[in-house]
N, C-alpha and C positions, 0 to 999 in steps of 0.2 A: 593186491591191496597194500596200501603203506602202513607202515605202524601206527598201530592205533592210536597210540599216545601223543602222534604229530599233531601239530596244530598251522596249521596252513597263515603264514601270513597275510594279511589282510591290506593290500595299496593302499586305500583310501586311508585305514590308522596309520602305516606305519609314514606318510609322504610328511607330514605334520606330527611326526613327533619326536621333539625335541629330547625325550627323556632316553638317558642312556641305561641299559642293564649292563652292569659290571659283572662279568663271567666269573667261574667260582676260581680259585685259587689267584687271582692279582691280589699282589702286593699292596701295590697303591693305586685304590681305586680314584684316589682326585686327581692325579696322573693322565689317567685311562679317560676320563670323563675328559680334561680338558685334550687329551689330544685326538678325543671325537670330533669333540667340540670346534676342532681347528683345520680338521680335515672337513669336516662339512663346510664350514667357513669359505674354504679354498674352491668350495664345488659350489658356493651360494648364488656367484654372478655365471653361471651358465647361461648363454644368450640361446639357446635351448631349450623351452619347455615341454613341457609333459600334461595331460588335461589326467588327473585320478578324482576321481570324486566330483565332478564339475567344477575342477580346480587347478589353474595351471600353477605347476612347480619345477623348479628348477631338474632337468632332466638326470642331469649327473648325481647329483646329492638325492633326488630320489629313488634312483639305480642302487644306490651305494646303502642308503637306510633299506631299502627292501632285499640287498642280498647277504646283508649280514644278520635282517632277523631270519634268512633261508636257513643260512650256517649254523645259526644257533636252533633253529629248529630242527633240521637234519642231521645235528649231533650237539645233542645238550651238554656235551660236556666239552664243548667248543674251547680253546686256552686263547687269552690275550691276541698271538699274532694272527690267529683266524681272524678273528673278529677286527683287528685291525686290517688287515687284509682286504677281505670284504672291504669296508668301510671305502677303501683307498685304491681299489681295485680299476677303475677309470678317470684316476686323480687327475682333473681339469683335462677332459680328453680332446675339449674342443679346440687346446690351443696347439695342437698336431692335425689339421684338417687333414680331410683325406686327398682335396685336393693338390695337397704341399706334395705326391707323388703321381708317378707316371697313372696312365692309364691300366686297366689289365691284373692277372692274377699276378704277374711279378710285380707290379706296382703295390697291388693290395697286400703283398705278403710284406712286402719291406716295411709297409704302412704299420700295420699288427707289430711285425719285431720292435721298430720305435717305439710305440707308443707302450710295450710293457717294459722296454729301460727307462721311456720318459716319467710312469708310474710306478716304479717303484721306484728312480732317484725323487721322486719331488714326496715321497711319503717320507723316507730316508731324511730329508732335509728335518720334515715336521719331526720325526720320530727324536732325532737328536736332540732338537731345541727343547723336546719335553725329556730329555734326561735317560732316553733307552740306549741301552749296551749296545756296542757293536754287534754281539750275536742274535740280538732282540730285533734289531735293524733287518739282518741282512737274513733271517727267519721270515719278517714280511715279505721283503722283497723279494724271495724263491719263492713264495705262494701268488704273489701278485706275475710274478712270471712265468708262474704254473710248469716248477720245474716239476720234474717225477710225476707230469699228471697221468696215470693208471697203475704207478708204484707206490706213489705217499697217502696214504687215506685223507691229511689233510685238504691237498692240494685236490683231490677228488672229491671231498664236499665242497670245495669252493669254488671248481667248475660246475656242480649239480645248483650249485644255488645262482649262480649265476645266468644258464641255461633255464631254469626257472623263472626267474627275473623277465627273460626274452618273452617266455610263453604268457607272462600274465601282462606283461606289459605293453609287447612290442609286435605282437603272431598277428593280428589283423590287420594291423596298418601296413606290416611289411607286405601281406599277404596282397594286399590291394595292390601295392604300387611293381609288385615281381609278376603277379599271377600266379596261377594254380600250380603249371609246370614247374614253374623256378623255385616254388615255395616246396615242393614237394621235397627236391631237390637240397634245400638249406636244412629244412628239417631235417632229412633225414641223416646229414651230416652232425648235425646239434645231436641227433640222438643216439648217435654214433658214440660221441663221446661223454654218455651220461652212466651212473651206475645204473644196476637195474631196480636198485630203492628209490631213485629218482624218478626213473620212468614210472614206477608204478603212484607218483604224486599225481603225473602229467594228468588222466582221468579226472579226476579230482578237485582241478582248475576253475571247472567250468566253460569250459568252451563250447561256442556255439558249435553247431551242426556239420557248417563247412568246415571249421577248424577241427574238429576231431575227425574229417574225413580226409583230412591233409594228413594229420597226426599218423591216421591206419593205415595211408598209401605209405607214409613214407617208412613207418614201422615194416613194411615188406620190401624195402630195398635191400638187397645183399650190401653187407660193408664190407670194405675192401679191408 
């Protein structure tokens, strides 16, 4: 069971809303607010959408709103570069196609490596122009890189929120277009790398019937 006290993100509110929560110890919260404000901005013209709610939105910027409310639900006392993070975590991911590499898992991996130096330099860029320190920078930019993920508790709530994100957002459609096999297969990868306070959200979701029955196969894969 997850902790009681969570409160499960909800798509539909969080894809539309505009309003920032300012975590507790920032400094300067009109700071904080506008360089939300400037990363969603960056994520607004995604030629990408997403149907939440009977409503299409920008896919990236509503990835990025739904996994920093995970972060701060996963750990309420979430600091600044989390939640920046999150936020910034697939900064304009569409102008790195995945086409721009080869075919193949060594295509797909060179793809992944780019694209978390191309996201955390283009947060880096924002992050400056609103007045953060070099160590305040280069803090996001190890989460967004997901350095130390299953050493920094940071950087492991922000692969759970993440990974979360997938299952509320993305587990059917993918599951459609891979099938059952491959899906089993993805999952059980994704679950691979989750805490086990995370897994026990996964329940929780709401998934239909066939999606929790992918969830239970892939939950019995041995990981490597």
């Amino acid at each position: 069971m997850p902790d009681e006290s969570l409160v499960i993100p909800d798509p539909v509110t969080v894809a539309g809303a505009d309003i920032v929560v300012v975590p507790a110890g920032v400094l300067d919260a009109d700071r904080f607010r506008a360089t939300v404000a400037a990363i969603d901005a960056a994520n607004a013209d995604d030629p990408e959408t997403i149907v939440v709610g009977g409503r299409s939105w920008p896919k990236e910027r509503t990835h990025a709103r739904l996994a920093t409310a995970w972060v701060a639900a996963l750990d309420p006392e979430a600091d600044e570069a989390q939640l920046l993070a999150a936020r910034a975590h697939h900064l304009r991911r569409w102008s790195v196609p995945r086409a721009s590499f080869p075919a193949g898992r060594a295509g797909y991996l060179r793809w992944r490596a780019e694209l978390k130096k191309r996201h955390a330099a283009l947060v880096g860029e924002i992050l400056h122009a609103h007045g953060y320190d070099h160590a305040a920078v280069e803090r996001v930019a190890a989460i967004v890189r997901k350095e130390g993920l299953g050493r920094d508790p940071q950087v492991q709530t922000h692969e759970d929120a993440l990974c979360l994100v997938f299952v509320q957002t993305q587990f059917d459609d993918l599951a459609g277009q891979l099938g059952r096999t491959r899906m089993v297969e993805v999952v059980a990868k994704t679950i691979a790398k989750m805490s086990p306070a995370a897994l026990a959200v996964v329940p929780h979701l709401g998934l239909g019937a066939d999606a929790a029955a992918i969830v239970a196969d892939a939950s019995a894969v041995p990981h490597r």
